[in-house]
Each structure stands twice: as C-alpha cells, then as structure tokens.
N, C-alpha and C positions, 0 to 999 in steps of 0.2 A: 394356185388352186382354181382359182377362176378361168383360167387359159384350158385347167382341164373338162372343166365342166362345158366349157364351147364345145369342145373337140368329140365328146362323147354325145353332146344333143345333137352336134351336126352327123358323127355315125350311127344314130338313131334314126334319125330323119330317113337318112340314105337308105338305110335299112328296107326302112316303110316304105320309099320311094321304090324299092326295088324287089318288093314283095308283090307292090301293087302291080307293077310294070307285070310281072311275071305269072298273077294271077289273069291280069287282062287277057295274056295273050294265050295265055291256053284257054280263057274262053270263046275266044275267038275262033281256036282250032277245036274246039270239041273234045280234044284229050287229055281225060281228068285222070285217067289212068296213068298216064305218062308223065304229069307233072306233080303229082300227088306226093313223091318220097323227095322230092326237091322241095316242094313245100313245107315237109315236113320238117326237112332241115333247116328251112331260112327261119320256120318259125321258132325251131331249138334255139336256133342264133340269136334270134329277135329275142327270146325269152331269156336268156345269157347275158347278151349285152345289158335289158335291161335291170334286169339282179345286180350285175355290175355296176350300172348306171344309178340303181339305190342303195348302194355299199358306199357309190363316192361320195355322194348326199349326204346319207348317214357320216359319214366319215369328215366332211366337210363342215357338216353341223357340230360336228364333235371337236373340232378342231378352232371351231371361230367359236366355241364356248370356253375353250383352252385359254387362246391367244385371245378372248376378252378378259378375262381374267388373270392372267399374266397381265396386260396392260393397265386394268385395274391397282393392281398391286404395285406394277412400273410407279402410275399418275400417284398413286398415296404415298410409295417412297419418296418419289422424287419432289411431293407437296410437300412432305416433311424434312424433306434434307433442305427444299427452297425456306421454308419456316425457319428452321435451326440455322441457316447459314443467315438469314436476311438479321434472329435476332444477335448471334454473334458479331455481326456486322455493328448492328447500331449501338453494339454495348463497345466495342472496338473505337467506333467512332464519340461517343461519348467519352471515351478514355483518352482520346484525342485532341477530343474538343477542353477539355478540363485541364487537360495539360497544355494544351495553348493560352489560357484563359491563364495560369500560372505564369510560362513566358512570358504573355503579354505585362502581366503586371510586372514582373521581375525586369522585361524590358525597362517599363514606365521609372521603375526606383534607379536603374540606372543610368536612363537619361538624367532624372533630376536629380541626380549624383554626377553625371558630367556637368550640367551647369553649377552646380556648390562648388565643384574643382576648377573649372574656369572663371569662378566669381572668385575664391583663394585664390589663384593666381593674378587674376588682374589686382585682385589687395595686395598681395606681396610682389607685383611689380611695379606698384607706386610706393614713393618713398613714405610720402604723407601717410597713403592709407595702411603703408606698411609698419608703421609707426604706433598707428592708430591699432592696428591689432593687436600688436605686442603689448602695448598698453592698457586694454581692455582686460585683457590674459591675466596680465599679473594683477589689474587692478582687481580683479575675480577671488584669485586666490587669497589676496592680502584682506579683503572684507568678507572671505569668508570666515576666517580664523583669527581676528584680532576685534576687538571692541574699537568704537568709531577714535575714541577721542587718544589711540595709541598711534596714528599715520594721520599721516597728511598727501593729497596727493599733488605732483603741482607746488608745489610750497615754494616759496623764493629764498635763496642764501643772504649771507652779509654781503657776496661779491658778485650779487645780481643774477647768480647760476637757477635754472627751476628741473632739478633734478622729478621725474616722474615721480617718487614717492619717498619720502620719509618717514623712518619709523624712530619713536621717540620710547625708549624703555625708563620705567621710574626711576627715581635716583640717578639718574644719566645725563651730564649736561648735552653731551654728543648723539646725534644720532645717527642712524642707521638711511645710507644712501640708496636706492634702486634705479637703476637706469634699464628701459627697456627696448632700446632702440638696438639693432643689429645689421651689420653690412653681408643684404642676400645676395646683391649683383655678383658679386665675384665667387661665391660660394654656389650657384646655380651656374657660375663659366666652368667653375671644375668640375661639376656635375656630368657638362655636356662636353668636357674635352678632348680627345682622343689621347693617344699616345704622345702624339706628338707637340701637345697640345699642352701637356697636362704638367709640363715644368715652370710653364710661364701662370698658367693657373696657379699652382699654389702660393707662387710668389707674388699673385696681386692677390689672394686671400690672407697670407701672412701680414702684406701691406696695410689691408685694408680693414682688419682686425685688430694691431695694434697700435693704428691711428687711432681708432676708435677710445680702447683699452687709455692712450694717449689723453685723449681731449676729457676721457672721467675722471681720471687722477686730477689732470687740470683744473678742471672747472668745480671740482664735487667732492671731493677732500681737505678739510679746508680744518686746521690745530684746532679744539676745544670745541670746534662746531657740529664738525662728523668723524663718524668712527671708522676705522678701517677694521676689515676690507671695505671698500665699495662692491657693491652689487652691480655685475652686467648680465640683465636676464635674456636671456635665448628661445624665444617661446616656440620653440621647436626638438624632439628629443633629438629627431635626423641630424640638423645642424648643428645638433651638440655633439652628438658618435663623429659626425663628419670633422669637426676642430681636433675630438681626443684621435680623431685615425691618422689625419694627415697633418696636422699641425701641433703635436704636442710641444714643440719647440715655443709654438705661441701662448698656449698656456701657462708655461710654468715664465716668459715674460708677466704675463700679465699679474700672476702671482708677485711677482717682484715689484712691479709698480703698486703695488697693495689694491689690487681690483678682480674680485674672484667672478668665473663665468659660470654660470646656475641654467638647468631648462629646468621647464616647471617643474616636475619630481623632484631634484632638487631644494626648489626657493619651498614647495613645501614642507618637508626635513625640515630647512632654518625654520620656518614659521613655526611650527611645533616645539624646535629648540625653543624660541623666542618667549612660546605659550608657556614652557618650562620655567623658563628667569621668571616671566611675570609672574605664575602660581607662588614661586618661590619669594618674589619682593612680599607679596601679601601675604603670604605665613610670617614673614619678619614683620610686617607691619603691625600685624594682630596678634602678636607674640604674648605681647602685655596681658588679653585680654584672654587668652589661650592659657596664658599663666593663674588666671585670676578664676577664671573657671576650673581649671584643674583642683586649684585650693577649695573651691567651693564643693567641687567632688569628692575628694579629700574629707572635707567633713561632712559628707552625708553619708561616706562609709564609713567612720568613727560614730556616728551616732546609730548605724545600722549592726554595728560589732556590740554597741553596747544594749540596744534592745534586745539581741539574742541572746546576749547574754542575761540577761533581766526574765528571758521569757524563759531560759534552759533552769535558770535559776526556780521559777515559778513551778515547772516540771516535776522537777526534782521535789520542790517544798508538798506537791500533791502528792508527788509517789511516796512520800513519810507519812501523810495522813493517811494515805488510802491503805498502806500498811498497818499502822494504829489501829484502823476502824477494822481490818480485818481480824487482828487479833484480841481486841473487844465483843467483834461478832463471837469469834469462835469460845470464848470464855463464857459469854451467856451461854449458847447452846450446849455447852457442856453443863453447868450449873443444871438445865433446864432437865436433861437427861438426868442427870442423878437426882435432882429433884423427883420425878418422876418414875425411878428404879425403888427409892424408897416405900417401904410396908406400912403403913402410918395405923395405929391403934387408936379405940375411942378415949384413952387416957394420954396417948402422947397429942390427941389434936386438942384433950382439956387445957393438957399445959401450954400448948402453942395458944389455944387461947387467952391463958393466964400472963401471957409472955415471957413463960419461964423455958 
C-alpha cells in the first residue's frame, strides 16, 4: 500500500510537471486558441488522477483502521493464549515440582533402607553378631508373653552347657531348652549357587545343620534336667521355607534327635501353648478356693430362693386381706344404701329411740 501511494504522488507530480511545461509554452507562442482543448484534457486527467488519488487515501485509511484492529485483536489473543499457556505452565511445573519433592523423599527412605540392609547383613555375616541377633529376637518374644520369674536367659546347666533360654513350667522339674544360634554361611552359599553349583550347597547346608542339631542334643538335653524336644530357633521365616523346601530330609533328622526347628511365628504358637499350661496350673492351684467360693455362692442363692419365697408368701398374705377389706367395704355400702332406701315415720324413729 505504501509503494502505491509513491507511485500515484510521483503521477501527480508528473502531471503538474507537465501541465506547467505545456502552459508555458503556449504562452510563449501566443496561441491560446490552439492549446486550450488540450488543456482542457490534461486538466480532466489532472482532476481524474486526483479523485483517484483520494479514493486510494480514503481507501488506505480504511484499510490501516482494519489491519489495526485486527492486530488489536491478534495482540489480546495472543496476550491471552501467552497468559493461559505461561499459567498452565506453572501449575505443570508445580506438579512437577511436588512430585520430585515426593521422589526425593522416597529416594531418602530408600537409601536409609539400603544402609539397615547392609547393617543386617554385615550382622548376619559375623558370627558373634549373628548370634547376638537371633538372641535378641527370641529373647523379645519370650518377655513379651511369659512373666519374668518363668525363663531364664543365659542360665547354666549341671554339665556347664549355657543354653540361650530356659523356660521353667510349674510343677516341672525339667525345663524347657531354646537355642538361638543358626548356621547362615552355608544357607546364603545356596542362595547364591547356580546349577552347578547347587548339589554341593545342599550337602554343606545339610552338614552344617545337623551338626548344629548334633551339639543341642549334646550339650542341652540333659534326664530330669530338660524336656525334650529342645528348641532350635531360626529367626528368619526365609531360612525356615528354605530348610522345609530343600532340606526336609534334615528336619525330620532333627526330629529324631529330639530337637525341633521353630522361626519366630512358630516359637510364638509354643509360647501361647506355654501361656495355656500355665493358665491351666493356676486354675488347679486355686481349685480349693474356687471350690470354696462356689459353696459360698451356693448359699447366697439358698438364702435368696428363700426370701422370695417369704416375700411371695407376704404377697399372697395381702392379696387375702385386701380381699377381706373389699368385701367388708362392699357390705357397708350396701347396709348404707338400704339404710337410706328406708321411709322412717315419727313413731318408728319414737321407737328407734326407745331402742325397740
């Protein structure tokens, strides 16, 4: 639009340029006559062009009032689609951010759940401190559920053995063995053994298990002192499934040597068993007094049989009087009525006075 509005001011120009040119020289020649209808036309043209010239203007104004306004309308879409996209954006990124902020913690419990699992493992791969956990374990379960003075932990035998816990049930001169100690080395070699790998594993976990099994019978069963079974606790439920999948041939030795293998779910059953007998010794114990109170219940319902009956009695003795008095009542009221139905003369009330 611009390009045309040059092009029309420079044919104008030109116009004029050549209006003048052309007026000049016929007054130089003197003939006004002869130039006059050429005149006339340049200035039809001059007058043409110009109308044109303010059509394009017109037209020009008209059109950069358009295309402001369109652009108008461009700049507030496009302000509002930049609005709406910049706040999606930050709600986006706030979704983002929130859920990193979740990762990250989830991260953090994970890490400090890989160090608790590399802290168990370095426990269960020292023997001592592997020892020490399995012992804490049960010592946990057994003072949860028994009162102090039924176990001992630690205690020493007549032949110098210090089994991890014994439990002592009343009336029992024997007690009850726990041993908490269990062979992982070889139990973590089948773990990691391949195929080829994995024959020679079971047979140094079979070994290594009823050695074990071996030395508690040995040292920890001992006539009139402890009761069999002996207890070998496994504070692991894995390396319990893992004995019953690949070694049942070991357990039901160990069976045999009178030495039963418990993981914790297990040893607590027995303890509840355990909790059983003892409920049980104390009902026998207090039997006497169980008995002696029963008696004494006994007659407080004999004397309770006999008050109601004293009081049904007493019932009864009113609902005879209150009988009585009703048919007393209704005997006046009759009297009273014929009394009162009665014609009485001044000669029959002489004699009523006379008392005749």
């Amino acid at each position: 639009m611009a390009s045309s509005l040059v092009v029309l001011t420079a044919a104008l120009l030109l116009m004029a340029v050549a209006v003048f040119a052309v007026v000049f020289a016929a007054t130089r020649r003197g003939s006004d006559a002869a130039i006059s209808p050429r005149l006339e036309a340049l200035a039809a043209a001059q007058s043409e062009i110009a109308g044109r010239f303010a059509q394009a203007l017109a037209g020009q104004t008209e059109l950069q009032t358009m295309l402001a306004g369109r652009l108008d309308a461009l700049d507030r879409r496009l302000g509002d689609s930049l609005k709406e996209t910049a706040s999606r954006t930050a709600e986006t990124l706030g979704g983002i951010q929130t859920r990193l902020s979740v990762i990250d913690e989830a991260q953090k419990n994970i890490t400090a759940l890989s160090g608790q699992v590399v802290s168990l493992q370095e426990i269960l791969a020292n023997k001592q401190a592997r020892g020490a956990f399995g012992q804490q374990q049960m010592e946990a379960i057994i003072a949860d559920a028994l009162p102090p003075a039924l176990y001992t932990f630690q205690a020493s035998l007549s032949n110098g053995s210090r089994p991890d816990c014994l439990i002592r049930l009343p009336n029992a001169a024997a007690a009850i063995v726990i041993d908490s100690k269990f062979p992982l080395e070889s139990i973590a070699a089948l773990r990691a053994a391949d195929e080829s790998e994995r024959k020679s594993a079971l047979v140094a976990v079979r070994a290594d298990v009823l050695k074990h099994v071996k030395d508690i019978a040995s040292k920890y069963l001992i006539p009139g002192e402890t009761q069999t079974p002996a207890i070998m606790f496994v504070p692991s439920e894995s390396i319990y499934a893992d004995l019953h999948e690949f070694c049942p041939d070991v357990i039901q030795k160990a069976l045999r040597e009178q030495v039963v293998v418990v993981s914790p779910s297990i040893l607590m059953l027995a303890i509840v068993t355990i909790q059983t007998v003892l409920k049980d010794a104390r009902m026998r114990e207090q039997a006497s007094l169980i008995q002696k109170e029963v008696g004494l219940m006994m007659q407080d319902v004999k004397r309770l049989v006999e008050r109601v009956g004293a009081l049904t009695r007493h019932f009864t003795q009113s609902e005879s009087d209150l009988r009585e008095i009703a048919v007393s009542t209704e005997k006046i009221v009759r009297r009273a009525g014929s009394i009162e139905a009665v014609d009485l003369t001044p000669a029959d009330v002489g004699q009523l006075e006379n008392g005749t």
